[in-house]
C-alpha positions in Angstrom: -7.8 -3.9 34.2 -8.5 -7.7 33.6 -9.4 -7.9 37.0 -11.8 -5.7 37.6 -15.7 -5.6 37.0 -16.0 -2.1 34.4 -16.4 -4.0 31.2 -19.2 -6.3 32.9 -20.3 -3.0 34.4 -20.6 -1.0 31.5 -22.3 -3.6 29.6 -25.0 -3.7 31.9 -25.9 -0.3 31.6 -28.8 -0.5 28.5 -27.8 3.2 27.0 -23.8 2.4 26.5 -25.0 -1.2 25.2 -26.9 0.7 22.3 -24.4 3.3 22.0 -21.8 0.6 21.5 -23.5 -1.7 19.1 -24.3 1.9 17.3 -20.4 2.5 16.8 -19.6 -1.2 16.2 -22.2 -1.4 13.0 -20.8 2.0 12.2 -17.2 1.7 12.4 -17.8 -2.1 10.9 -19.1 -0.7 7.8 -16.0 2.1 8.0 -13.6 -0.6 7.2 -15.7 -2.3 4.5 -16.2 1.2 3.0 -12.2 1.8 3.0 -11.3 -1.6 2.0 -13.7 -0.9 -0.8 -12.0 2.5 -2.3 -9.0 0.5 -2.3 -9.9 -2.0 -4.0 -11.2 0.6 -6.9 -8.1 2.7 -6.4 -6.0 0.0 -6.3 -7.2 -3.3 -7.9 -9.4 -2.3 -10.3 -8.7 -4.1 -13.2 -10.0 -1.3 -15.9 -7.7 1.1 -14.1 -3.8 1.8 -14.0 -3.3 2.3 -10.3 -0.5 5.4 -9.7 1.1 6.7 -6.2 -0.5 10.0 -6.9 -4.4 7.8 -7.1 -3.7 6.5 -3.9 -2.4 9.9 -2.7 -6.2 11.1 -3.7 -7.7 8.2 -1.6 -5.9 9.4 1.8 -6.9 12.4 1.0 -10.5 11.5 0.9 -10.1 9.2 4.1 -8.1 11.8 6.3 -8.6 15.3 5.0 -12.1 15.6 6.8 -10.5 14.7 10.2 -8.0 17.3 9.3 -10.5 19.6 8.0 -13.7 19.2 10.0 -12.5 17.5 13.0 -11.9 20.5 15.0 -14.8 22.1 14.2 -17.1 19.5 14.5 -17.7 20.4 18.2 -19.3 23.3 16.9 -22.4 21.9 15.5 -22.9 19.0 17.8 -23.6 21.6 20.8 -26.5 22.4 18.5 -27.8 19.7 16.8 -29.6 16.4 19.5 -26.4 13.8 19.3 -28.6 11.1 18.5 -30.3 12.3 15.4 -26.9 13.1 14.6 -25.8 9.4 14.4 -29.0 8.5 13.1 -29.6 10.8 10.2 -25.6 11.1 9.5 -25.5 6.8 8.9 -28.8 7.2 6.7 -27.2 10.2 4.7 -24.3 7.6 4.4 -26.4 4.9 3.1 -27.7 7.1 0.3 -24.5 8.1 -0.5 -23.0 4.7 -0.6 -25.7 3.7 -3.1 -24.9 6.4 -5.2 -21.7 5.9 -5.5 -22.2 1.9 -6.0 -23.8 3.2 -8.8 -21.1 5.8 -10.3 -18.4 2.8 -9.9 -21.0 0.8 -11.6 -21.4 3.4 -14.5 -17.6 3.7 -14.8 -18.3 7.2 -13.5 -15.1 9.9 -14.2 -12.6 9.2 -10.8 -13.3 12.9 -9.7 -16.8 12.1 -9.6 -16.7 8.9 -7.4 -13.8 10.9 -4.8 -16.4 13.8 -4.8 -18.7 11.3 -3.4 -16.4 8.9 -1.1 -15.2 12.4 0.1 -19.0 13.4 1.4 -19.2 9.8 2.8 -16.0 10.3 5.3 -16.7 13.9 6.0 -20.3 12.5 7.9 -18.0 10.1 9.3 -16.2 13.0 11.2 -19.4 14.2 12.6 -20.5 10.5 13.8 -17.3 9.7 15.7 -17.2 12.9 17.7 -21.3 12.7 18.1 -20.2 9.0 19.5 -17.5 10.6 21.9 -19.7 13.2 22.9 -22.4 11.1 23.5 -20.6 8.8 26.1 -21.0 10.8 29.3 -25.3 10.5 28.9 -24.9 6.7 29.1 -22.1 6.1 31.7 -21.7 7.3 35.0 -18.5 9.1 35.6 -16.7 6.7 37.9 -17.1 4.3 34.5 -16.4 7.4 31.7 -12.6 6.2 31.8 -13.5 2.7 31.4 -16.0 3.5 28.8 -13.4 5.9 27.1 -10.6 2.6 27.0 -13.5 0.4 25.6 -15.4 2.0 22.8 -12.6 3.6 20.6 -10.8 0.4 21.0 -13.8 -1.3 20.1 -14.3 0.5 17.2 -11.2 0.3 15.8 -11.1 -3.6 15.9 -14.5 -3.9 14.1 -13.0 -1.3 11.3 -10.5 -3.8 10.7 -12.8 -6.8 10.9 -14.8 -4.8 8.3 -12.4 -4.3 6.2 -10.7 -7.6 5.9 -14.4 -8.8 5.4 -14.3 -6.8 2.8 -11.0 -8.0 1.1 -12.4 -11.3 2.1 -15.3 -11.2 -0.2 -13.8 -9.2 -2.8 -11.1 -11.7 -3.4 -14.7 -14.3 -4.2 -15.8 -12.1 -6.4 -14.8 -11.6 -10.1 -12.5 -9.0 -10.9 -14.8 -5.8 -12.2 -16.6 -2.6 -11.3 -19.9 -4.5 -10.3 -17.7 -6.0 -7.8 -16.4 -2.8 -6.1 -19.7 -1.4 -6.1 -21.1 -4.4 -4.3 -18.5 -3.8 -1.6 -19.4 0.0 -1.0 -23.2 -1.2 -1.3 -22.8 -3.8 1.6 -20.8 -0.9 3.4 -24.0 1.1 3.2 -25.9 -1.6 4.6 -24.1 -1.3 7.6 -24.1 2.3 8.5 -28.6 1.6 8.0 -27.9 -1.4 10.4 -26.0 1.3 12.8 -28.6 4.0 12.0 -31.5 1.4 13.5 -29.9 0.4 16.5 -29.5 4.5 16.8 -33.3 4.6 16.9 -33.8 2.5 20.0 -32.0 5.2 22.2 -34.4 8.3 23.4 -34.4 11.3 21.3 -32.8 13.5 23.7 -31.2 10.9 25.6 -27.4 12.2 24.1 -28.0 15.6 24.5 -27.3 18.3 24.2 -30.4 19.6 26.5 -32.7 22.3 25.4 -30.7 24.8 27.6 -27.4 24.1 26.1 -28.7 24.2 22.2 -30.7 27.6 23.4 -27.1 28.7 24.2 -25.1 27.4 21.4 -27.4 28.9 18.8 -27.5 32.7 20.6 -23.5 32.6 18.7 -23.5 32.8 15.2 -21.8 29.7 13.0 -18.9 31.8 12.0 -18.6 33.0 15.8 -18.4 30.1 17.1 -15.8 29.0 14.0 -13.9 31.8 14.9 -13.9 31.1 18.4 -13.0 27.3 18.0 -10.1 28.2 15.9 -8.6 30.6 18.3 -8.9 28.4 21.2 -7.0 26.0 18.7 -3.9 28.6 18.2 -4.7 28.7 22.2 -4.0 25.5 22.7 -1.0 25.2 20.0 0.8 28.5 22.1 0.4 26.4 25.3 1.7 23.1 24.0 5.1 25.4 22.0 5.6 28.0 25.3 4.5 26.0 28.6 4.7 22.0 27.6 7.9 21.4 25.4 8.4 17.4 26.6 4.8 16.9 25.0 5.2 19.4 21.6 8.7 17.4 21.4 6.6 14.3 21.3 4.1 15.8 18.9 7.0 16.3 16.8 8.2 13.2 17.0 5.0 11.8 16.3 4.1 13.8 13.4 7.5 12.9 11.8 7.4 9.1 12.6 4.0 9.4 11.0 5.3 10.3 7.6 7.7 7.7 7.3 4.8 5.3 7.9 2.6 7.1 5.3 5.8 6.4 2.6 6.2 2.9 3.2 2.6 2.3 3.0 2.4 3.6 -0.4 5.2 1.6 -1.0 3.7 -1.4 0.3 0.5 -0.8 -2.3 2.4 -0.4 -5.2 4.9 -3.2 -4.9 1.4 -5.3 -3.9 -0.6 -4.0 -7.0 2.4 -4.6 -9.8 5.4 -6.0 -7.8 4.5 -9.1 -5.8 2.1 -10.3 -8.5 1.8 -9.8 -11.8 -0.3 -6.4 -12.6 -3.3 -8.4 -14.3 -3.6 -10.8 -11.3 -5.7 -8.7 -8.8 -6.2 -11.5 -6.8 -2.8 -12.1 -5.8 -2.3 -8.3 -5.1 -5.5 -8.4 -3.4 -4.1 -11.4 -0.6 -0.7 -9.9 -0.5 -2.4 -6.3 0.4 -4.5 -7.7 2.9 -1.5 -10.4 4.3 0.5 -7.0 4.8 -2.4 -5.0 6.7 -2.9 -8.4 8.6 0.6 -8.4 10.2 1.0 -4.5 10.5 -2.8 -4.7 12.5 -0.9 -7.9 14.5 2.1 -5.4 15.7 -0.9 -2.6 16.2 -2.2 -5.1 18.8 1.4 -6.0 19.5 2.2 -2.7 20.9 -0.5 -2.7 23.1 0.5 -5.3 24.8 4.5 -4.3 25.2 4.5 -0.7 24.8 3.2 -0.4 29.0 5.9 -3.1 30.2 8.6 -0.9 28.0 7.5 2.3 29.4 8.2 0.8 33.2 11.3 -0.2 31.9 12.7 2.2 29.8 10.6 5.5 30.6 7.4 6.6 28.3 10.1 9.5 26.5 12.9 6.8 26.9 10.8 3.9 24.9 9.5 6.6 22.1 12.8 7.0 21.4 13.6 3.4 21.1 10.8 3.0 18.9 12.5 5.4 16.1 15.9 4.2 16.3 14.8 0.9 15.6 12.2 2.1 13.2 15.4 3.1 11.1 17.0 -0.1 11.6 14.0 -2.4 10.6 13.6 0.0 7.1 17.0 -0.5 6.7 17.3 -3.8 6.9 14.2 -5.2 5.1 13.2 -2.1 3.2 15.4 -2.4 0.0 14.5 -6.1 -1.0 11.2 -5.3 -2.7 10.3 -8.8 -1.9 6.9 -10.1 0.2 8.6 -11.7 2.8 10.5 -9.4 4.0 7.9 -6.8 3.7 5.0 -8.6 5.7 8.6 -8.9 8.4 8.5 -5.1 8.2 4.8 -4.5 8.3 4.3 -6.0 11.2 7.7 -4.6 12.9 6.9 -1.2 11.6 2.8 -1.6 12.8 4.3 -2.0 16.2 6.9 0.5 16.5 4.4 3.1 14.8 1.3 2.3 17.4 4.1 2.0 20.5 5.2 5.9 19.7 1.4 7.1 19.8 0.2 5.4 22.8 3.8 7.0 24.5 3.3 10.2 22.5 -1.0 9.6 23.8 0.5 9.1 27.1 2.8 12.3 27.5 0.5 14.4 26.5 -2.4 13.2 28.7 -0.4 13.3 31.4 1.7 16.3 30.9 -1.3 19.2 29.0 -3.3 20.8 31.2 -6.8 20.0 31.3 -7.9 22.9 30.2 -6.1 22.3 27.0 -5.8 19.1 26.7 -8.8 18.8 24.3 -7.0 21.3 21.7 -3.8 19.7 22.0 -5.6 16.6 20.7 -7.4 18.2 18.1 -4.0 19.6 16.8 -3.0 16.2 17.0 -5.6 15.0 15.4 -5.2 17.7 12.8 -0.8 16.6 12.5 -1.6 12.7 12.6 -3.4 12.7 9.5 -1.7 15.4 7.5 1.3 13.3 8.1 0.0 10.8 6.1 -1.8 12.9 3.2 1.7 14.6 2.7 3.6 11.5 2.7 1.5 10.3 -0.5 1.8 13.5 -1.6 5.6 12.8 -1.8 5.0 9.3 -3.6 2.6 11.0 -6.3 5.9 12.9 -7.3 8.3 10.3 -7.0 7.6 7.0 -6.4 7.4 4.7 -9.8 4.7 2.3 -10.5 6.4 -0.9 -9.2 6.7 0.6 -5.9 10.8 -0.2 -6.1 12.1 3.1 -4.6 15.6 2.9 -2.8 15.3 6.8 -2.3 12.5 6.6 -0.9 12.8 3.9 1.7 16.3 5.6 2.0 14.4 8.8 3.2 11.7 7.0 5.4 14.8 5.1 6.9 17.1 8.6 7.6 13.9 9.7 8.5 13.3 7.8 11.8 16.9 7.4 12.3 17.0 11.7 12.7 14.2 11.3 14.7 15.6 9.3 17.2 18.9 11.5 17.3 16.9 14.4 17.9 14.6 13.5 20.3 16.8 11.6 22.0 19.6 14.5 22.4 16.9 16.4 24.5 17.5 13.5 27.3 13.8 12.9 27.4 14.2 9.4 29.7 15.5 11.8 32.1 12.1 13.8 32.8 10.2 12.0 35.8 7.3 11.2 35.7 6.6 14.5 37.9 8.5 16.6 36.2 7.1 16.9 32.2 7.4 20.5 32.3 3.9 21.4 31.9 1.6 22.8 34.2 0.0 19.8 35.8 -3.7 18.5 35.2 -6.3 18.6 37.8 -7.7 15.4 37.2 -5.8 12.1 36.8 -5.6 12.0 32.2 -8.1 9.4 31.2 -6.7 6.1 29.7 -7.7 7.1 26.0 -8.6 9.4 24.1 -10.9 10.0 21.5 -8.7 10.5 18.3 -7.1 7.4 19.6 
């Protein structure tokens, strides 16, 4: 891909230019927004962090990709995709400053999730309205390209966003007008996204006249309905017809879990463990050292998880990537020191990222096309509610110090039965012909957008 001319070509197309700066400010001011609620979950000095607090925070981040992901496609077929991205950011702005001002006013915790929660369910709506968007500004010998580019895009400003955020949190003092600074800022992003939004044509993202004439003729709940059956359509074809990609799904979902665990493990032992609990600011740098070197084995994976899958299959490598899972929780899990940990986080950010993009890669290649987009929005849907119920879990059991042997005990079995499992149905031995699923039409794209 280094070698040839898409990314110069995209980027001289005007309309993915603009699209792509609108995703950048957006997703930019997604980190900053997320580093923000933990810093007031977490770090807030006037607060007594707990495992089940933090298992509230995923749930604010993830439930609306869980709950209004799949649906989402609904309303963008009638609503013009651009307005979309620009009233959705500016909705976002007003609700940031609100709740700036709640964490300000030492608002009740209920209050500020109710409003974080209406700040990441717009944020649903924006990313599909981004992925929609893509094929009006790209022509379709580049929409592959342009699918590879802008997701990965995105997800490398959210993390520049968010360890701006940590950044300047750790300059600040400790306090509530600090935290609602950081969620301020955050709004100013999504209005910086929500003016570069502007500068594309009104009906230059569609959907055309025709096509919202069409969608509106069905009712909302008819076309609900109708989006959750091809859903339970799309989970009977992936159980019946494509068992080498639901196996992976499974996998996945499971491998998942054990991540979520470990990473309220790694918050707590941060917030009271590594430092002492009235030193944010130590908590603060040890947080963000962690994400740092689980982000580095994120990237990590990119890199190795293609030379592995020549070498050791795609189903042959996801494999690999539990087994030693187990072993890296094993061995480093039970200190409850930082050293060891940031070892882990980044060992543990690789091996997670290297079973999607193989789990990613299965699936493209082995769903059929016309159900590949519900398979991903049931993977979507098993992603995140991996990692909800996983702090879920921790809210029952895991103490304040984040010290837990069962716990990292579990996540640890956890990957370990993973790899026995998957790895009894002789999964390397599928070609790459032969995934037991009717095969797609159409070559799978390089990414996809849950990615």
């Amino acid at each position: 891909m280094a070698t040839t001319p898409f990314p110069r070509a995209l980027l001289r197309l005007n309309g993915f230019r603009r699209l792509l700066a609108t995703r950048l400010l957006s997703q930019l001011a997604d980190g900053g927004f997320q580093a923000a609620l933990a810093a007031y979950v977490v770090f807030s000095p006037e607060r007594q962090p707990s495992p089940a607090a933090i298992a509230s925070a995923f749930a604010v981040l993830l439930l609306p990709f869980c709950l209004i992901g799949p649906f989402a496609g609904v309303f963008l077929d009638r609503w013009r995709r651009r307005q979309v991205l620009v009233k959705g950011n500016m909705l976002r702005l007003l609700l940031c400053l609100g709740t700036a001002a709640l964490v300000a006013a030492h608002a009740p915790t209920w209050v500020f999730f109710t409003a974080a929660l209406m700040v990441t369910g717009i944020n649903r709506f924006v990313l599909a309205g981004l992925s929609a968007a893509l094929p009006h500004v790209v022509a379709d010998e580049l929409l592959i390209a342009a699918n590879s580019l802008a997701p990965t895009a995105g997800t490398l400003a959210a993390t520049v966003g968010g360890g701006a955020a940590f950044v300047v949190r750790l300059a600040l003092p400790a306090g509530a007008a600090s935290n609602a600074l950081l969620v301020a800022l955050a709004g100013l992003g999504y209005a910086a996204s929500a003016l570069v939004a502007t500068t594309l044509g009104r009906d230059s993202l569609g959907p055309d006249r025709k096509q919202r004439e069409a969608a509106a003729e069905a009712t909302v709940r008819s076309a609900v309905a109708e989006t959750a059956r091809g859903l339970l359509d799309g989970f009977r074809h992936l159980v019946h017809d494509c068992r080498p990609a639901a196996r992976a799904l499974g996998a996945v979902t499971v491998l998942r879990f054990c991540y979520g665990l470990l990473l309220v493990v790694l918050l707590m032992l941060c917030r009271n463990t590594f430092a002492a609990p009235s030193d944010q600011s130590a908590g603060l740098r040890w947080l963000g050292t962690a994400l740092g070197a689980s982000a580095a084995g994120y990237f990590s994976a990119a890199a190795l998880t293609p030379v592995a899958g020549r070498r050791f299959t795609v189903p042959g490598w996801l494999t690999i990537c539990s087994a030693l899972g187990a072993v890296v929780t094993a061995a480093l899990g039970f200190f409850f020191t930082p050293w060891p940990t940031m070892v882990a986080a980044y060992a543990l950010g690789l091996l997670t990222q290297g079973a999607k993009i193989s789990t990613d890669t299965l699936v493209q290649s082995g769903v059929e096309d016309a159900y590949r987009g519900r398979v991903f929005a049931l993977y979507d849907v098993l992603f995140n509610s991996a990692l909800v119920a996983a702090a879920g879990v921790c809210a029952l059991v895991l103490p304040l110090s984040g010290r837990s042997v069962p716990v990292v005990l579990t996540a640890a079995a956890l990957y370990a039965a993973t790899a026995l499992v998957y790895g009894a149905t002789r999964p390397w031995r599928t070609s790459p012909n032969a995934t037991g699923c009717a095969q797609p039409s159409h070559p799978p794209p390089d990414h996809h957008p849950y990615a």
